[in-house]
MARDO-73202 format. One record per residue (C-alpha): residue in three letters; x, y, z. Coordinates in steps of 0.02 Angstrom, whole numbers, plus 50000, padded with zeros to 5 digits. Layout:
BEGIN
ALAXYZ
...
//
This chain:
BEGIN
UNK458726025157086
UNK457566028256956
UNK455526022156985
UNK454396023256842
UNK452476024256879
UNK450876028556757
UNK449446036956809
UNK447946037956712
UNK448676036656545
UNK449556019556429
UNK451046008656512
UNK452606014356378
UNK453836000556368
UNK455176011856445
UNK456806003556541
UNK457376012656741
UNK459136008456670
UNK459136018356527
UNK458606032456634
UNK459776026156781
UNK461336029856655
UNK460846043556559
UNK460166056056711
UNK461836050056791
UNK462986055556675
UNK462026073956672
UNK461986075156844
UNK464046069256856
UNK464496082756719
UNK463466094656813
UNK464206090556985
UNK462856080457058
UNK462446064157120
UNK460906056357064
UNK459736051757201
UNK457916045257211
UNK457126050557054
UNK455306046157010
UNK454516046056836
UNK452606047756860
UNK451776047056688
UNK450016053156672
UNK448736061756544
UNK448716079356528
UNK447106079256661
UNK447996071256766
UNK449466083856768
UNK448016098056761
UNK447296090856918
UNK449106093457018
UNK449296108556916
UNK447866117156998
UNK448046110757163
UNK449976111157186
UNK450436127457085
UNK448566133957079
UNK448926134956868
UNK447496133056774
UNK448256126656621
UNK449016111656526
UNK450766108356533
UNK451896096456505
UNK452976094956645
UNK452586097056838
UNK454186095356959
UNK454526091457154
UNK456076093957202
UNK456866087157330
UNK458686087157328
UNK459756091957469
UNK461536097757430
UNK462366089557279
UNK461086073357286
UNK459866075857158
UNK458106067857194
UNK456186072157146
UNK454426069657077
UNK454446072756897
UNK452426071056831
UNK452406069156645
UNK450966071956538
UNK451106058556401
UNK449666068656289
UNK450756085156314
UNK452326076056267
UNK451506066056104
UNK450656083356028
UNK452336095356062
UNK453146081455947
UNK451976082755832
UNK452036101955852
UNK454016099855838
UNK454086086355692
UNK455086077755840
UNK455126058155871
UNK454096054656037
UNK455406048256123
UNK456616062956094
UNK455156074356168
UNK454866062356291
UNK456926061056357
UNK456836081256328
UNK455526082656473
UNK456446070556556
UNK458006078556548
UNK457066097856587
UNK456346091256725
UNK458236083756811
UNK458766098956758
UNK457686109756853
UNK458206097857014
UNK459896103556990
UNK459256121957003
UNK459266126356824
UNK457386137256806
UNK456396145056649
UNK455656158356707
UNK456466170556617
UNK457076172656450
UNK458806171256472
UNK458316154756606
UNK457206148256469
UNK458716150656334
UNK459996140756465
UNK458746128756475
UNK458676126356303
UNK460406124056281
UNK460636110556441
UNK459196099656385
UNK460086099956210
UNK461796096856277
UNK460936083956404
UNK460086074356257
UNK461976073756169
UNK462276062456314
UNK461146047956254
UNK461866034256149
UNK461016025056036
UNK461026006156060
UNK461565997255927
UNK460435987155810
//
């Protein structure tokens, strides 16, 4: 199950299903189950806040995950800064919501035990949340 919650920042018109199928498919090629997953959009003070107190960072990011999954049953906390997410499009000349379904898709990807860390990690990572955004498919219009 997929929740969807904002804190401190806009509502986005974004639909639990679409998230419900997509981070299920990614976590079935990858061997999972998906579990409880919550979405937790904030601004990027907000994510600094939990940022300093969780991880004891001092700096912006875009991303902050809590994993808890136990075996093959993929659940977590994933607290998304909206402000981080809108300026590395910008930074990227990406569309929001790719950027936005990139976190996303780092973040599930960490709760499967993928990290980024190091180079090599950060290179993988690279590489799953492109093969994870291959996944999507585009409604028709």
């Amino acid at each position: 199950m997929i929740e969807i919650f904002y804190e401190d920042t806009e509502v986005l018109d974004l639909s639990p299903e679409f998230f419900v199928s997509w981070l299920s498919n990614v976590a079935s090629c990858e061997g999972f189950v998906l579990g409880d997953v919550t979405l937790v959009f904030c601004s990027d003070d907000y994510l600094l806040d939990l940022n300093r107190k969780h991880l004891d960072h001092d700096y912006y990011t875009d991303i902050i995950t809590f994993d808890y999954t136990v075996d093959n049953l993929v659940s977590g906390d994933l607290f998304i800064s909206v402000d981080r997410v809108r300026e590395n499009a910008m930074d990227n000349s990406q569309l929001f919501h790719v950027e936005l379904n990139r976190v996303v898709g780092h973040g599930t990807l960490h709760l499967m035990g993928y990290n980024d860390k190091s180079d090599s990690e950060q290179n993988e990572m690279t590489q799953k949340e492109d093969w994870a955004l291959s996944l999507i498919v585009p409604r028709e219009t």
